[in-house]
KELUM-462813 format. One line per field, with one value per residue (C-alpha): x, y, z. Coordinates in nm, 4 decimals. Example, Ala and Ser with C-alpha at 12.3 -4.5 7.8 and 13.67 -1.06 7.14 Angstrom:
xx <- [1.2300 / 1.3670]
yy <- [-0.4500 / -0.1060]
zz <- [0.7800 / 0.7140]
//
This chain:
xx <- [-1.9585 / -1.8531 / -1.7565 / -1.4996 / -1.3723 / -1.2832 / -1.1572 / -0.9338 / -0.8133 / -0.6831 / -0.5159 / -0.3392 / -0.2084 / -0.1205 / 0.0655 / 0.2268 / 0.3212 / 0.4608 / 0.6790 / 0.7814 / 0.9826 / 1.1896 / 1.2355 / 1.3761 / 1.1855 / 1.3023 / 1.6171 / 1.4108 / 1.2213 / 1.5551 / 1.7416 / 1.7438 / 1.8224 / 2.1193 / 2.0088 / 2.1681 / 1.9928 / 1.8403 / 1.6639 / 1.5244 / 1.3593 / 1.1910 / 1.0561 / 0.9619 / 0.7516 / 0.6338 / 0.4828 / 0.2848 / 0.1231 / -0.1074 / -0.1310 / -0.3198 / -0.5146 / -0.6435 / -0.7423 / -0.9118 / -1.0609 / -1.1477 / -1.3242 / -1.6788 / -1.6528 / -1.8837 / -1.6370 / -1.3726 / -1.3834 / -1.3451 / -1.0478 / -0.8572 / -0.8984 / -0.8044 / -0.5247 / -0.3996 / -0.4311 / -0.2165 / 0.0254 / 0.0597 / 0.1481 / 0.3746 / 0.5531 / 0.5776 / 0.7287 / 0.9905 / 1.0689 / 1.4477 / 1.5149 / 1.7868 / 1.6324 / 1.3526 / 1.3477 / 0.9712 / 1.0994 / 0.9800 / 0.6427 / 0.5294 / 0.6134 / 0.4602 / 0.1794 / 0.1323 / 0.1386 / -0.0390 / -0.3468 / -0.5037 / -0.6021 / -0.8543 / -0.9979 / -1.0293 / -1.1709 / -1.4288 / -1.5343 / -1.5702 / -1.7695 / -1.9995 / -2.0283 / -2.1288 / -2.3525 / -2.5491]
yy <- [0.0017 / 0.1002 / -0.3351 / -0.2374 / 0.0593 / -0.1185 / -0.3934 / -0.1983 / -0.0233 / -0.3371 / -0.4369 / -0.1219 / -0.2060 / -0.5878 / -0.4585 / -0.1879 / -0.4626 / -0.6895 / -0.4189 / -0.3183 / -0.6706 / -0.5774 / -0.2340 / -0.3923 / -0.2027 / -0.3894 / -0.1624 / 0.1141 / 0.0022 / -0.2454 / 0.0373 / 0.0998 / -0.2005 / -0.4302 / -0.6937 / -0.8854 / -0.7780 / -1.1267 / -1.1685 / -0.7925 / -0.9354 / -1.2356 / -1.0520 / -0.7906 / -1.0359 / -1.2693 / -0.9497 / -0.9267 / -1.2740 / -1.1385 / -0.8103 / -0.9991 / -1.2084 / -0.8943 / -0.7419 / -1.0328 / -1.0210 / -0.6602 / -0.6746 / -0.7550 / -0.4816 / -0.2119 / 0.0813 / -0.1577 / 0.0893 / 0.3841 / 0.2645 / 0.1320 / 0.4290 / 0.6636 / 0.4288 / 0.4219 / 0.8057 / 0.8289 / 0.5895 / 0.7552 / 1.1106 / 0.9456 / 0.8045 / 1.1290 / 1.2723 / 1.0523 / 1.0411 / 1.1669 / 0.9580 / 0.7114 / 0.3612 / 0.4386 / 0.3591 / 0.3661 / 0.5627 / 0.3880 / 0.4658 / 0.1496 / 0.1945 / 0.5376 / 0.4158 / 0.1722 / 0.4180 / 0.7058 / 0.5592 / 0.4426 / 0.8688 / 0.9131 / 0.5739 / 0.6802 / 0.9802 / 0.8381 / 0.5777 / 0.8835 / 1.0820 / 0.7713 / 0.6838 / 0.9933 / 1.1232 / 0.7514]
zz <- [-0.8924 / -0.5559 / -0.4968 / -0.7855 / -0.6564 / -0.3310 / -0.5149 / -0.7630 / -0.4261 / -0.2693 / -0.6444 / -0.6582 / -0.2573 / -0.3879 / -0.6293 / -0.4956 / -0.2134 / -0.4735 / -0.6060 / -0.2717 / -0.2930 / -0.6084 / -0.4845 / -0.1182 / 0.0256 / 0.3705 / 0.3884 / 0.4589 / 0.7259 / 0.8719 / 0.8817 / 1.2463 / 1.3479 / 1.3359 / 1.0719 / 0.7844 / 0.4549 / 0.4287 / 0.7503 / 0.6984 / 0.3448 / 0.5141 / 0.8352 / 0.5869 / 0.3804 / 0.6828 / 0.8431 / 0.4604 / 0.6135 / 0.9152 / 0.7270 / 0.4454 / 0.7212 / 0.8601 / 0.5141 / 0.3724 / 0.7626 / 0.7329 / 0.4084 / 0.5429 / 0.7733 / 0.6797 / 0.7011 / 0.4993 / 0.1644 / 0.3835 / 0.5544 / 0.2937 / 0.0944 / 0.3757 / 0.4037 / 0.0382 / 0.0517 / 0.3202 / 0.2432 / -0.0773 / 0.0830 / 0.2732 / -0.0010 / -0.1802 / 0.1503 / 0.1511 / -0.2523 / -0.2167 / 0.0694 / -0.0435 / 0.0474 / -0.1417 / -0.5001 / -0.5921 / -0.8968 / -1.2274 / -1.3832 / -1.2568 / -0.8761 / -0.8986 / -1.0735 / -0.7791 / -0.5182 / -0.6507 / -0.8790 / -0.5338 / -0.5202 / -0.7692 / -0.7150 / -0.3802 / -0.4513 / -0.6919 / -0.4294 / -0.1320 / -0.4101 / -0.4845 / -0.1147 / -0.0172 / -0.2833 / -0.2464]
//
């Protein structure tokens, strides 16, 4: 069960990642720089590359499940922080679900891992 959890975890963050792409997500983190809005969408995806490297590395690390769920928590708070901000559009039921399911999972997994 707790394989799942982890698993379902790292769905949620694939998917979430996927919808970052129709959401251009990009513009949010190009906006500091000086950078045409297609050269912001590939570094923004090429830098998805050694991300996915490192997860797929990461996974038969004992303290994997931890991580990424301390990480999905996280990243969701910090998407909730930013909500109104106007470069991000995570605001369909789909996006949100994306971002946000990754909480109880992650809760459930912490409860499981910790109770043995």
């Amino acid at each position: 069960m707790i394989d799942w959890l982890i698993w379902l975890n790292l769905a949620w963050l694939i998917g979430h990642e996927l919808d970052a792409i129709q959401q251009h997500e990009w513009r949010f983190f190009a906006q500091p720089f000086t950078i045409d809005d297609d050269h912001a969408y590939q570094i923004f995806t090429l830098l998805h590359v050694p991300a996915m490297v490192l997860i797929l590395w990461a996974m038969a690390l004992p303290a994997f499940g931890i991580g990424l769920s301390v990480f999905l928590i996280v990243h969701a708070l910090v998407h909730f922080a930013l909500r109104n901000h106007d470069l991000i559009t995570f605001d369909s039921a789909l996006s949100r679900l994306m971002i946000y399911a990754p909480i109880p999972t992650s809760i459930v997994y912490f409860f499981l891992v910790y109770t043995g």
